[in-house]
C-alpha positions as CSV (number, residue, x, y, z in Angstrom):
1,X,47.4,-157.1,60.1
2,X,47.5,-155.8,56.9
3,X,47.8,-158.1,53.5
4,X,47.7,-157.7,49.9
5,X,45.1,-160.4,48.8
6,X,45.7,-159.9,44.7
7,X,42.9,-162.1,43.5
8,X,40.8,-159.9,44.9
9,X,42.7,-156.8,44.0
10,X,42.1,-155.3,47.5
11,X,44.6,-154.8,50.3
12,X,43.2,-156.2,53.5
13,X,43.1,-155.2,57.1
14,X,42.4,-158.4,59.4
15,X,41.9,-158.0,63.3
16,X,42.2,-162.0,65.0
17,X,42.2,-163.4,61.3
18,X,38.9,-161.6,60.6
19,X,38.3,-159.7,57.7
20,X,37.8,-155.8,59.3
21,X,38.1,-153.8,56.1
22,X,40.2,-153.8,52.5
23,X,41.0,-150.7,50.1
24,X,40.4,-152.1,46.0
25,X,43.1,-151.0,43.9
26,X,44.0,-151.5,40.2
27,X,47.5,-151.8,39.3
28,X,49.8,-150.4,36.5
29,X,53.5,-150.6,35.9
30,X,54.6,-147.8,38.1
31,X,51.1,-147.1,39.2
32,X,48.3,-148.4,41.9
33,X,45.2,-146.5,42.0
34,X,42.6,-146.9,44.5
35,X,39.2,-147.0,44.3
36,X,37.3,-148.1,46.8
37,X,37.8,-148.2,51.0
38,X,35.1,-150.7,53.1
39,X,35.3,-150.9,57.0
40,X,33.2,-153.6,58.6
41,X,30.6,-152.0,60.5
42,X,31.6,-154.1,63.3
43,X,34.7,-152.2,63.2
44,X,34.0,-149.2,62.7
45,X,35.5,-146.0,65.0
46,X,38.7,-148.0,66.0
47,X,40.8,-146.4,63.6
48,X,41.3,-149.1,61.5
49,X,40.4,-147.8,57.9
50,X,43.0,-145.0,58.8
51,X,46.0,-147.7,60.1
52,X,44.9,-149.4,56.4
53,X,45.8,-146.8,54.2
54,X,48.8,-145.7,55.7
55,X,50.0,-148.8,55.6
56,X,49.1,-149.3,51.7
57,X,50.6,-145.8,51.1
58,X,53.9,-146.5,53.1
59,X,53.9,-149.9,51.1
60,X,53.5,-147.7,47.5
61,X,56.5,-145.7,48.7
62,X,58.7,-148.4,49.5
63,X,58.0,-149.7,46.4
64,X,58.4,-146.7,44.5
65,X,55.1,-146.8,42.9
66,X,52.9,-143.5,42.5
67,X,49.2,-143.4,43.7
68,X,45.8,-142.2,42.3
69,X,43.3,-141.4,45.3
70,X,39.6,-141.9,43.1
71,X,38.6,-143.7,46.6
72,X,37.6,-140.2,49.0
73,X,38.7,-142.4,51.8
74,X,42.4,-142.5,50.4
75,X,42.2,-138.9,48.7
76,X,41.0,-137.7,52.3
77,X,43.8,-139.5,54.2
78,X,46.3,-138.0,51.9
79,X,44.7,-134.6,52.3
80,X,45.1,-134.7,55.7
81,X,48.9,-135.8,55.9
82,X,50.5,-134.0,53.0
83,X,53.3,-136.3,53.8
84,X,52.0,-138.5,51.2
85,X,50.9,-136.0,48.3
86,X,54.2,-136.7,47.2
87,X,52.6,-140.5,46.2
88,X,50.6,-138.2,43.6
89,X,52.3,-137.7,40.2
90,X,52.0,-134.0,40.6
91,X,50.2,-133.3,37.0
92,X,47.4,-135.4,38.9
93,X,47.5,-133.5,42.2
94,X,45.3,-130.9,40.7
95,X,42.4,-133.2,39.9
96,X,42.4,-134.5,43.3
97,X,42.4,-131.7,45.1
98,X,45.7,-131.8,46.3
C-alpha cells in the first residue's frame, strides 16, 4: 500500500502496515520533485521500490503535475519506461538524462 504521508514529505510504501520504503519529495505549484528513494533492507529484491514509484509517477499524472527525477532511483525508473519522460517538463529532460 502506497500513501502520501506529507508531514514527512515522503510517499510511503507499507507491506502488513509496516513501513517497507518511502520516496522524499518537495512540492511546488504544478511541480513535485523527488529526491530521495529508501527500501528497508528487510525488503529489499521484492520489487517494491519499483511498485513505489510507479505508483507516485501514475499519481503525478493523474494529477497533472510535472516531475524532477534528482533521486537516481526515480530518474532510473523513468529511464527505463519512457512512458513517463513525459512527467519531465521537456527543457529539463536534458539535465536528467532523458
Amino acid at each position: 500500500m502506497i500513501i502520501d504521508n506529507p508531514d514527512a514529505h515522503r510517499y510511503e510504501i507499507r507491506v502488513s502496515d509496516e513501513l517497507a520504503g518511502f520516496v522524499q519529495y518537495r512540492r511546488r505549484p504544478g511541480l513535485v520533485a523527488f529526491i530521495h528513494t529508501e527500501i528497508d533492507s528487510r525488503f529489499e529484491g521484492q520489487g517494491l521500490g519499483s511498485q513505489l514509484i510507479a505508483g507516485v509517477l501514475d499519481e503525478a499524472r493523474a494529477a497533472g503535475v510535472a516531475v524532477l527525477p534528482f533521486c537516481p532511483f526515480v530518474n532510473g525508473y523513468i529511464s527505463r519506461h519512457p512512458s513517463y519522460v513525459d512527467l519531465v517538463p521537456e527543457e529539463f529532460r536534458a539535465e536528467f538524462g532523458l
